[in-house]
N, C-alpha and C positions, 0 to 999 in steps of 0.2 A: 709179188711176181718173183719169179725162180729165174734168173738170168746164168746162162754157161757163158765162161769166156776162155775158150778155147784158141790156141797156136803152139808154134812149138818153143820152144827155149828160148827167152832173150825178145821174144815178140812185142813186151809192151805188155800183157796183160794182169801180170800181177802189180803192178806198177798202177793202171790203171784202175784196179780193183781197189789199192791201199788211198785210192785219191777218191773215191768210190762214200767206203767204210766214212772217213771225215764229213760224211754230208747223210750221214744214217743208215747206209747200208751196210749190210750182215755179211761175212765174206766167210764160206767155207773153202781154205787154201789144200786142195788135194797134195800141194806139199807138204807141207806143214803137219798132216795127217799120213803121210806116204815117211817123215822121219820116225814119227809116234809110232808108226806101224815097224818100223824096224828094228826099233827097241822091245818090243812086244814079243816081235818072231824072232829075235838075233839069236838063241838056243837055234832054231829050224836052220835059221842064217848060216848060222856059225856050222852045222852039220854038213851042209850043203855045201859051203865054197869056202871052205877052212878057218881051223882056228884065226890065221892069217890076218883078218880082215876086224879083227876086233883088236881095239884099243883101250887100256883101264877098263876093262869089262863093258866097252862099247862097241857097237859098228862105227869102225871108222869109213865116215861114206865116202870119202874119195879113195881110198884104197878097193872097193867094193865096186864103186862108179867107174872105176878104174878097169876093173875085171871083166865087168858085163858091157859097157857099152864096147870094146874090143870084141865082145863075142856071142853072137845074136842068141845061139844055144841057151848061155847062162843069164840072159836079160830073160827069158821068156819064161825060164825058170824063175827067178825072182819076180818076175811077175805075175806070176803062179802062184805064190805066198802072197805077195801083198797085197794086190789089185782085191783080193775078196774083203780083207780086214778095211782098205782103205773106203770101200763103195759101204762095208757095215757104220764106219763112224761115220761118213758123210750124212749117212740117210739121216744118223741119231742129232748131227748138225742142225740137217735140217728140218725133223721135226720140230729143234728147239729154237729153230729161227722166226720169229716175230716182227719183224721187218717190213717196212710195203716193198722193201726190194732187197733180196736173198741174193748175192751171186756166189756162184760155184766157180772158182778159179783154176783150173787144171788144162794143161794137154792131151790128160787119156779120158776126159768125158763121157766119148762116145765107147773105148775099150772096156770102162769099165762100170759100163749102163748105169752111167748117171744122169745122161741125156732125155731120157724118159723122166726122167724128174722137173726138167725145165720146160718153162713155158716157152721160154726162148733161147736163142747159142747164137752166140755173137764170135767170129772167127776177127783173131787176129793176122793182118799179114805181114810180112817185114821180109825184106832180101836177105838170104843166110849171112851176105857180107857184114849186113849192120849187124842181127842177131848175133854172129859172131863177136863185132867190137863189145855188144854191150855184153856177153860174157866175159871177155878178158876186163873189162873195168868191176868185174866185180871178182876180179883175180884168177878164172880162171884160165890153163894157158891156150894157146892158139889150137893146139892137136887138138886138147879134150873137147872144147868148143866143138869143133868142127865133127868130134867123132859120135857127140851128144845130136847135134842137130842131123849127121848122116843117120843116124838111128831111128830118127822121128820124121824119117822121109817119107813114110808111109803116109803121116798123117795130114796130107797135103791132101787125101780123097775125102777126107771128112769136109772138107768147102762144100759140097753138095748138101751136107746135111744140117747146114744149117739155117739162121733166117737173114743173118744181115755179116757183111764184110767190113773192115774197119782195116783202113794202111795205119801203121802206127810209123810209117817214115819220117814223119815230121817231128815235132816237140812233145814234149808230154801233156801241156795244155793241148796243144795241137788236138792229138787224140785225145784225151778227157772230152774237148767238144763234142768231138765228133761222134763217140760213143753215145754221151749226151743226149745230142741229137736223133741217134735209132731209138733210144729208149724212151724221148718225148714221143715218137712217132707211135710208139708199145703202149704209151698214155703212163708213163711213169714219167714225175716231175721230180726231178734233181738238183 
């Protein structure tokens, strides 16, 4: 089974997915393949939004994270580059996923039609205030936080398309159950 775990920043889902993988599931991280993809295009990168943004002949993504999520214009453009490369490696993912349970870990799933690929989309929910905390404990500061989650306000209409909702307010067992539990209900044993 092809599970999406879908929210926005800081929601608990990749967290949940890493607790996931430990117990045999296959985790394709749209992150993880959204940095590979900008090492890939950082020539395109680097044309588009200046030398500026590279560092030691890399993107440096907080400088770049920097630029675009302050300005809707140039996120849409980077995601115009990337979003195509990142939905090509995913598929390749998960063609090579073997798993009785694949998840797809991302908050642009449904932007970047990888949702037709899942049997099921499991929406994570969390108050911007927490999502907020749990970015600054992994060092980011208060503004960027805030201006990463004001970006991905859209994707609060995606709760409609999916099959099951999961609060991740509580503890990280907490949600681990709980998940758990939709996916006993989908008939996958975890």
């Amino acid at each position: 089974m092809v599970v999406g775990f879908v929210g926005k920043a800081g929601s608990g889902k990749s967290t949940a997915a890493e607790r996931f993988e430990r117990f045999g599931a296959e985790i394709i991280s749209l992150d993880k393949l959204g940095h590979d993809a900008l090492e890939e295009e950082k020539k395109q990168i680097a044309d588009s939004f200046g030398k500026s943004i590279l560092t030691c002949d890399k993107v440096d993504r907080k400088k770049l994270s920097k630029k675009v999520f302050e300005d809707s214009k140039l996120l849409q453009k980077l995601d115009e580059i990337l979003h195509p490369v990142i939905r090509r490696k995913a598929l390749k993912a998960l063609e090579r996923c073997h798993s009785k349970l694949c998840i797809i870990d991302g908050a642009l799933i449904h932007e970047i039609g990888l949702a037709d690929y899942c049997d099921k989309v499991i929406w994570f929910e969390c108050t911007n205030k927490s999502s907020v905390e749990r970015l600054m404990k992994r060092g980011m500061s208060r503004v960027r936080a805030e201006s990463i989650l004001h970006s991905q306000s859209h994707l609060d209409s995606m709760k409609e398309r999916v099959n099951a909702e999961v609060s991740t307010s509580g503890s990280i067992d907490e949600t681990f159950e709980k998940v758990r539990e939709v996916l006993f209900e989908w008939g996958v044993v975890v």
